[in-house]
Residue frames as a rotation matrix with the C-alpha (Angstrom) as fourth column:
UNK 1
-0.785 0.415 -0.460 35.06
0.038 0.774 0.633 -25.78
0.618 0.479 -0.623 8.78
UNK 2
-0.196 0.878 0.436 31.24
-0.823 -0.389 0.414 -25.62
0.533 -0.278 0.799 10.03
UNK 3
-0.479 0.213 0.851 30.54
-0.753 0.397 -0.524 -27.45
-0.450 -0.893 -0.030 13.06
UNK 4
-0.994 0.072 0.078 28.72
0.093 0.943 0.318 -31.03
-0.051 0.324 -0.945 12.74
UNK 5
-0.198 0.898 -0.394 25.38
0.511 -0.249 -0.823 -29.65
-0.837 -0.364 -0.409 14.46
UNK 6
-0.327 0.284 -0.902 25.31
-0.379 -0.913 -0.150 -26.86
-0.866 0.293 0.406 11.69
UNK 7
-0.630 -0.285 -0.723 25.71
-0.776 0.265 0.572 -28.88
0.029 0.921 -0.388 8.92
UNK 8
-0.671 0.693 -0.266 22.96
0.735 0.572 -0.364 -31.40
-0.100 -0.440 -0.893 10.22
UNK 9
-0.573 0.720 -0.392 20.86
0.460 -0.113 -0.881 -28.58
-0.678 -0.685 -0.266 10.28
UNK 10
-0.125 0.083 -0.989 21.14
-0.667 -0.745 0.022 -27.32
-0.734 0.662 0.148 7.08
UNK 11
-0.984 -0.170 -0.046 20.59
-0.175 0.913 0.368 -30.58
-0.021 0.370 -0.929 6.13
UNK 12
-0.467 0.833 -0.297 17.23
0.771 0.219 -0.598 -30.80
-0.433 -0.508 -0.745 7.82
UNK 13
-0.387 -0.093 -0.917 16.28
-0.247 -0.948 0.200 -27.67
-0.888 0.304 0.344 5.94
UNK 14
-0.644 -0.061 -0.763 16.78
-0.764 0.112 0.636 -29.02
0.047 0.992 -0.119 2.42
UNK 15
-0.875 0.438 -0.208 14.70
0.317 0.841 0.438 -32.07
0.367 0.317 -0.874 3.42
UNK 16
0.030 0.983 -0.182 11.44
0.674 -0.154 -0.722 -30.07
-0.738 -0.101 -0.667 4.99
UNK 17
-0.433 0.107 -0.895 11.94
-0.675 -0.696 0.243 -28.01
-0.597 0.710 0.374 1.74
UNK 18
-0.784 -0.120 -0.609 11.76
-0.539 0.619 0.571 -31.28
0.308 0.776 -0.550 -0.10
UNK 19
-0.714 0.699 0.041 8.71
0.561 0.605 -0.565 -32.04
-0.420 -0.380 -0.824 1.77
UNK 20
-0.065 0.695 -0.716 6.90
-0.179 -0.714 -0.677 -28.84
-0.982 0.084 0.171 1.01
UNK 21
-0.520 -0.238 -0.821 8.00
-0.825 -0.108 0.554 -29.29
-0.221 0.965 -0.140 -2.57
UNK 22
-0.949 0.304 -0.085 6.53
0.308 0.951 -0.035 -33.03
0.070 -0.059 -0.996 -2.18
UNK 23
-0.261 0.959 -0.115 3.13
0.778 0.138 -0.612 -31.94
-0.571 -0.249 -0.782 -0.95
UNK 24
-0.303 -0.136 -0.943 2.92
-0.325 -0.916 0.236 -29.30
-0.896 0.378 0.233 -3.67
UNK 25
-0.756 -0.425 -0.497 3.55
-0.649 0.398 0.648 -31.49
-0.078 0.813 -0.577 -6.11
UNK 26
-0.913 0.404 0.057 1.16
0.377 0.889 -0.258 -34.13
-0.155 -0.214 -0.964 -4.89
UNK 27
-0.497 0.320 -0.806 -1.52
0.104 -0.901 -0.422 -30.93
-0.861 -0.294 0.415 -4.90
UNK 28
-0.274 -0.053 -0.960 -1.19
-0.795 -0.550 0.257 -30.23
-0.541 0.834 0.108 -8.65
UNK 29
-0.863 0.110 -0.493 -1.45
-0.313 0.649 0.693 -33.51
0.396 0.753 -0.526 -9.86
UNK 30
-0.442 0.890 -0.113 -5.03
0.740 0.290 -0.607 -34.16
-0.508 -0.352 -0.787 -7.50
UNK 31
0.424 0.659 -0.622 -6.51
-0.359 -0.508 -0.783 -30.59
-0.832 0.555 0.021 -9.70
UNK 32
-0.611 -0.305 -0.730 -4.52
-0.776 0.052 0.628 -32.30
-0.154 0.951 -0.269 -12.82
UNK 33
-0.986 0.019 -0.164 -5.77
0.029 0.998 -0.058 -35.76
0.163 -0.062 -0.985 -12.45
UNK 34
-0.419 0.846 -0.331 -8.92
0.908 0.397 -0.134 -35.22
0.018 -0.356 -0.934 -10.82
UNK 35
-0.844 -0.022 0.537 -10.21
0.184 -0.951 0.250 -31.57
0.505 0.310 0.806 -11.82
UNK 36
0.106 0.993 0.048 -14.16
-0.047 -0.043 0.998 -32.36
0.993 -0.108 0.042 -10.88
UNK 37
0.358 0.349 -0.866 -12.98
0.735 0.467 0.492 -33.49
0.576 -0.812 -0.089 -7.76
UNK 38
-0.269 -0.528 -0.805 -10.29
0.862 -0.505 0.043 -31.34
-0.430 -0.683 0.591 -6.46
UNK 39
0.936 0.238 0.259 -11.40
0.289 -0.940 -0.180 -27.23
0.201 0.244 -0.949 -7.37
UNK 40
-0.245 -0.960 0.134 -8.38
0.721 -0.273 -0.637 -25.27
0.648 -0.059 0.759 -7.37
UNK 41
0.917 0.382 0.113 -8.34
0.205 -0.695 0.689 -23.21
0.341 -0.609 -0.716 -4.26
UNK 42
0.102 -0.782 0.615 -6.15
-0.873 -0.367 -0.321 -21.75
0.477 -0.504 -0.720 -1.25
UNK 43
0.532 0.235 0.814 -7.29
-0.665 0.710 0.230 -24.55
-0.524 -0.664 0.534 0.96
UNK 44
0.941 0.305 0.150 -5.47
-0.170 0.804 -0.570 -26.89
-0.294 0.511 0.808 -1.56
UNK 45
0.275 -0.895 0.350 -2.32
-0.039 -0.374 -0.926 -25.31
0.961 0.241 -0.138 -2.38
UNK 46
0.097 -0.331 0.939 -2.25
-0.740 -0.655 -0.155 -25.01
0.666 -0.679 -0.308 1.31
UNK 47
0.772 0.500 0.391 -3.17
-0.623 0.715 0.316 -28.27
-0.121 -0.488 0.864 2.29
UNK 48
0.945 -0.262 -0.196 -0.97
0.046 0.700 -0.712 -30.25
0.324 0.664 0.674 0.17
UNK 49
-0.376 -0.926 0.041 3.03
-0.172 0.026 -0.985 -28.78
0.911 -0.377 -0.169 1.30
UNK 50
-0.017 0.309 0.951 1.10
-0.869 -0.475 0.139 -29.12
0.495 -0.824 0.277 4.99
UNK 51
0.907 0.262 0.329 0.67
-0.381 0.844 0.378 -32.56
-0.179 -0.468 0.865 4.79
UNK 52
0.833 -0.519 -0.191 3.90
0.193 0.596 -0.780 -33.12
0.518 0.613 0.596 3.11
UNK 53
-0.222 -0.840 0.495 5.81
-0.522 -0.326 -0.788 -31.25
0.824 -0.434 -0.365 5.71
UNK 54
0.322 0.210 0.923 3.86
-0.934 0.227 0.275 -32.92
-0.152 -0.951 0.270 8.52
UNK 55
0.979 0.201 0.033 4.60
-0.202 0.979 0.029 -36.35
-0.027 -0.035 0.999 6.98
UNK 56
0.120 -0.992 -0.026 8.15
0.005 0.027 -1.000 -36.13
0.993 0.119 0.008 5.97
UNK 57
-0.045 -0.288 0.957 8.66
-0.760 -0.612 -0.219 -34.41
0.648 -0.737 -0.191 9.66
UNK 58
0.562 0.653 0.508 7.03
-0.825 0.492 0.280 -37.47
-0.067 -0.576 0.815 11.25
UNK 59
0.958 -0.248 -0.142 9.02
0.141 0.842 -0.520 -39.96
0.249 0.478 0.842 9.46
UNK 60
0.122 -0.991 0.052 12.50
-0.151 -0.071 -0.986 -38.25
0.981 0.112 -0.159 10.09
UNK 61
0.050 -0.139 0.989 11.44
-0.990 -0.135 0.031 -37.96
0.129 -0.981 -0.145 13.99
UNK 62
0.827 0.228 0.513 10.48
-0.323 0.941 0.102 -41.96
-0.460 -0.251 0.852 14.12
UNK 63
0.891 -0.435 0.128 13.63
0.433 0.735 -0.522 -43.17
0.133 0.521 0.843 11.66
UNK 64
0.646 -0.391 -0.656 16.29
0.444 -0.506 0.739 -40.36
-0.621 -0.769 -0.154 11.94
UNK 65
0.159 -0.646 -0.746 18.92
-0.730 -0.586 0.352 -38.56
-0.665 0.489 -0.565 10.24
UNK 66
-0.483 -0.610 -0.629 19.82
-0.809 0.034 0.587 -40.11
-0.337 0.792 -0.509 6.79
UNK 67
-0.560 0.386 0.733 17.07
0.439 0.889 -0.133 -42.12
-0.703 0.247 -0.667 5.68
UNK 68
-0.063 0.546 -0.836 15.33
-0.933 -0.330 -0.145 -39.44
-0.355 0.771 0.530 2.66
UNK 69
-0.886 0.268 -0.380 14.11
-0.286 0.329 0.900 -43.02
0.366 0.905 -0.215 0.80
UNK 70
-0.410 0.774 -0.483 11.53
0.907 0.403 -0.125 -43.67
0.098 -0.489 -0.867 3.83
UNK 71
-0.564 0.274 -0.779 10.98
0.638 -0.454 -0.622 -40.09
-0.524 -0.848 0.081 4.62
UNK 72
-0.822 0.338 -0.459 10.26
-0.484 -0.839 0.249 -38.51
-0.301 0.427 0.853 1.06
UNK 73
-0.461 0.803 -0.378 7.77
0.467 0.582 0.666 -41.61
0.755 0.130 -0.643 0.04
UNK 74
-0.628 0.214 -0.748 6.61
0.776 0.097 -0.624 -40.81
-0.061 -0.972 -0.227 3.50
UNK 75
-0.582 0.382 -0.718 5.70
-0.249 -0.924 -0.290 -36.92
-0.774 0.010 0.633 2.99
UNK 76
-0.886 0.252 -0.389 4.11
-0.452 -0.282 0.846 -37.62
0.104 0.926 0.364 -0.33
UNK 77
-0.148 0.931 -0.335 1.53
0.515 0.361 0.777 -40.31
0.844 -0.057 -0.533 0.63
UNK 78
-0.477 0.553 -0.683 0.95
0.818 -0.004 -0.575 -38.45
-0.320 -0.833 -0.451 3.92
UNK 79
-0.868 0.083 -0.490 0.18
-0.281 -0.896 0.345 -35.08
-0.410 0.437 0.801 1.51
UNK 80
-0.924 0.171 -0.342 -2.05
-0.222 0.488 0.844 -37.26
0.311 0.856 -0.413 -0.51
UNK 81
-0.484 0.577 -0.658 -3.97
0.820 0.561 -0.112 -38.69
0.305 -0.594 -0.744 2.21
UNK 82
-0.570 0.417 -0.707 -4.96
0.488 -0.521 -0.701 -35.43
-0.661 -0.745 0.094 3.75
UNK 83
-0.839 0.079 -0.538 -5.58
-0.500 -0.500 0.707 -33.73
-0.213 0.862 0.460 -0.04
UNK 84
-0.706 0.641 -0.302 -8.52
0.360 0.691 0.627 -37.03
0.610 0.334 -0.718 -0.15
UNK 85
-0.563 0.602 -0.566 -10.11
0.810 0.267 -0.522 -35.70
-0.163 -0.752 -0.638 2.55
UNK 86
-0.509 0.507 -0.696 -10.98
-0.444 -0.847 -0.292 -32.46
-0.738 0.160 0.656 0.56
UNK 87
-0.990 0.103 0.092 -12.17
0.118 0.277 0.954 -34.73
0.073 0.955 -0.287 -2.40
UNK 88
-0.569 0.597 -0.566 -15.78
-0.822 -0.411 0.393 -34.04
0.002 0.689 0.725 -3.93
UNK 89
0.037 0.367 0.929 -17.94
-0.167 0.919 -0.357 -36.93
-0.985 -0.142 0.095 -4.39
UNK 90
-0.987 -0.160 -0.005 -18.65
-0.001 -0.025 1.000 -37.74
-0.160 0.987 0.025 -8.07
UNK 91
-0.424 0.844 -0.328 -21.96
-0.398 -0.499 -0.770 -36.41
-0.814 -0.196 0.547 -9.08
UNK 92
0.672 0.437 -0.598 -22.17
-0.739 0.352 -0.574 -38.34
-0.040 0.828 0.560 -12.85
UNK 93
-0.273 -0.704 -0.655 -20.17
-0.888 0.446 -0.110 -40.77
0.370 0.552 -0.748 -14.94
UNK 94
0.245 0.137 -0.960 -20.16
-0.036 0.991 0.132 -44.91
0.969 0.002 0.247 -14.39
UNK 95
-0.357 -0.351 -0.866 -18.72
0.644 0.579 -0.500 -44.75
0.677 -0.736 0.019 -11.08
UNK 96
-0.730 0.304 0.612 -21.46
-0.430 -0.900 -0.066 -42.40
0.531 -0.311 0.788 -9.51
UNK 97
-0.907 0.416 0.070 -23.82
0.226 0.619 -0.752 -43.59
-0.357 -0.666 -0.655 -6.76
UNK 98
-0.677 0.729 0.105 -27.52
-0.046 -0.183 0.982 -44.31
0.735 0.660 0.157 -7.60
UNK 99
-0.861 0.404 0.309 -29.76
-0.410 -0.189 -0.892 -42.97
-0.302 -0.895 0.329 -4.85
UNK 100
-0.644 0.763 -0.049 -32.97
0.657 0.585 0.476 -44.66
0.392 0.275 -0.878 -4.45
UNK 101
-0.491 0.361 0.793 -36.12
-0.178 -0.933 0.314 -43.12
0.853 0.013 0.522 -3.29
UNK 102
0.513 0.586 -0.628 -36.70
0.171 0.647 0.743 -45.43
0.841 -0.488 0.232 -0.39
């Protein structure tokens, strides 16, 4: 039978997989959702499991072992948050700023 430590670790595994897989996910739906804003790129694909591994990672160090309902919420909005910071402005449409000439 595999040691406690091992099994813990192979644990930890499957959840920063399930981050990357989180900030992937979170990725696709910012060039689904928001095409104008978000260009498909590397920088995006790359961005997205980055933030989801850094958030998840963050959340398991501050709560510990066996909490995955705080830690995947956790990776996804921290995947999100960084993915906004590549957004685009919006350049037409109703919610587009109107520059003055003053």
């Amino acid at each position: 039978m595999p040691s406690r430590t091992t099994l813990g670790g192979i644990t930890m595994l499957w959840e920063a997989a399930a981050y990357t897989v989180l900030g992937l996910l979170a990725a696709y739906a910012a060039t689904r959702l928001f095409p104008l804003r978000f260009p498909p790129g590397p920088l995006l694909v790359a961005t997205g499991p980055a933030g989801g591994l850094t958030g998840g990672l963050v959340t398991y160090t501050v709560l510990g072992a066996g909490h995955p309902v705080a830690t995947l919420p956790a990776a996804f909005i921290t995947a999100a948050a960084l993915l906004s910071v590549l957004a685009k402005p919006a350049k037409r449409g109703r919610h587009a700023k109107i520059r003055s000439a003053t």
